[in-house]
matplotlib code that plots the C-alpha trace (Angstrom):
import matplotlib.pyplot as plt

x = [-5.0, -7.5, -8.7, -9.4, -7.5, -5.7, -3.6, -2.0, -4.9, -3.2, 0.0, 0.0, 3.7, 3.7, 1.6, 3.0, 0.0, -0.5, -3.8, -4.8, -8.1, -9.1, -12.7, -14.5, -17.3, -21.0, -20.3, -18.1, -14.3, -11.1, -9.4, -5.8, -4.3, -1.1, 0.3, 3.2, 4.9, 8.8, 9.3, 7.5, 8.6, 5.1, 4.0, 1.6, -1.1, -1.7, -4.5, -4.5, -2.7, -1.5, -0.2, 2.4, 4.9, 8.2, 10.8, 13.9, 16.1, 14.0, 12.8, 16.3, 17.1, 13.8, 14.7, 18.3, 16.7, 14.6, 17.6, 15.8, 17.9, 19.5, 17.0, 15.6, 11.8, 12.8, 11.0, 7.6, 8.3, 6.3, 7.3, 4.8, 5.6, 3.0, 2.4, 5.2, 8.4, 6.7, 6.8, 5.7, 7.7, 5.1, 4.0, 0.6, -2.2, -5.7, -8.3, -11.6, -14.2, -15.8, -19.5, -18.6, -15.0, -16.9, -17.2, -15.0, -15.1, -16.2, -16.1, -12.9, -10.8, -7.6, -5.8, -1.8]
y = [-24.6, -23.5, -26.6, -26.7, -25.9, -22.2, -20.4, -16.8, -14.8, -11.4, -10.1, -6.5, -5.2, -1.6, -1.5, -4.5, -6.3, -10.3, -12.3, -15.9, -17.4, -20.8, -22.2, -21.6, -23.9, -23.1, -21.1, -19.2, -18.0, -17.6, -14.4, -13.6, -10.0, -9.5, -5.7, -3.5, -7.2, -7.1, -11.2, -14.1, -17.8, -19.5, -22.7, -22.1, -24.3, -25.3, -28.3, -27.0, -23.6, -23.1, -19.2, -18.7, -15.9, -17.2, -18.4, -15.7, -17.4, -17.5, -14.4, -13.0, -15.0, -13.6, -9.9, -10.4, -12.1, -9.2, -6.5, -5.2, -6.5, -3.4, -1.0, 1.3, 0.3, -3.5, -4.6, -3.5, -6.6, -9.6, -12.5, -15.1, -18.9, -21.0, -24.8, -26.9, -24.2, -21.0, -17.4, -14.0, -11.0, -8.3, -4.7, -6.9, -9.7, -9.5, -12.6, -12.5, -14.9, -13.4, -14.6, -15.0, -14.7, -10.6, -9.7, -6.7, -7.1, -9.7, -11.3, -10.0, -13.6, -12.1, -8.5, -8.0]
z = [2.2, -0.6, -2.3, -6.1, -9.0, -9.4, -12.2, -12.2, -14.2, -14.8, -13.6, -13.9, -14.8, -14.4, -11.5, -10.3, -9.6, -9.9, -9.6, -9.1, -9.1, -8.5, -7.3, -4.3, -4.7, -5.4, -8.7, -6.5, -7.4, -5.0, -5.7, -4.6, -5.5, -4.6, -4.9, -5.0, -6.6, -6.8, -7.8, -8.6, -9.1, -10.3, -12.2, -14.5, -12.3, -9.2, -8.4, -4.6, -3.2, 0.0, 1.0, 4.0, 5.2, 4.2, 7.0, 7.3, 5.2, 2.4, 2.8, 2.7, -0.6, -1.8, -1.3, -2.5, -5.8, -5.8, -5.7, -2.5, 0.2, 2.6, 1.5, 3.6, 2.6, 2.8, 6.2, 4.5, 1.6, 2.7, 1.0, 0.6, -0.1, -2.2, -2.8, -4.4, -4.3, -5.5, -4.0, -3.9, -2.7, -2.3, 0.0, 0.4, -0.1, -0.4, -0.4, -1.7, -2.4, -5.5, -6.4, -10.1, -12.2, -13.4, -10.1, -8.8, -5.1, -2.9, 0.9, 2.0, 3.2, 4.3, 3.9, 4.8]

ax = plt.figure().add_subplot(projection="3d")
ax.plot(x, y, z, "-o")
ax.set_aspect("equal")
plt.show()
């Protein structure tokens, strides 16, 4: 669980990219960058976000949502669930705690 309060920053439509930042304490900021992005369902805030893999039932409603379901290149969609009935169906996640909101790269949290 990432405490604090996050929103979707930029979502990327023709390279499919989506970002959401929230605090990481100390002046620092939470960034997570989800690529290759085939559906969202987001709310516009979030006071605390938590990020799982979805269960295989949702997943499987995720992909169909997604028009991806029976493709070939299907198994490589991860589908990530976040707080209070949101999702991501992406080809991958990277966390990073940035030192501030300009900062390009940072500690590297968590890479699918």
């Amino acid at each position: 669980m990432l405490p604090g309060r996050f929103q979707p920053r930029r979502y990327v439509i023709g390279h499919s990219e989506l970002e959401i930042r929230g605090p990481a304490g100390s002046g620092r900021v939470t960034s997570l960058r989800f690529f290759g992005v085939l559906g969202v369902k987001l709310k516009s805030e979030y006071d605390s976000l938590t990020v799982a893999e979805a269960d295989q039932s949702l997943r499987s409603e995720v992909l169909s949502f997604a028009g991806v379901a029976g493709r070939s290149w299907a198994r490589k969609v991860r589908v990530f669930v976040l707080s209070e009935e949101s999702f991501v169906a992406c080809l991958s996640l990277v966390v990073r705690e940035l030192v501030d909101a300009d900062a390009p790269e940072g500690k590297l949290i968590y890479k699918s």
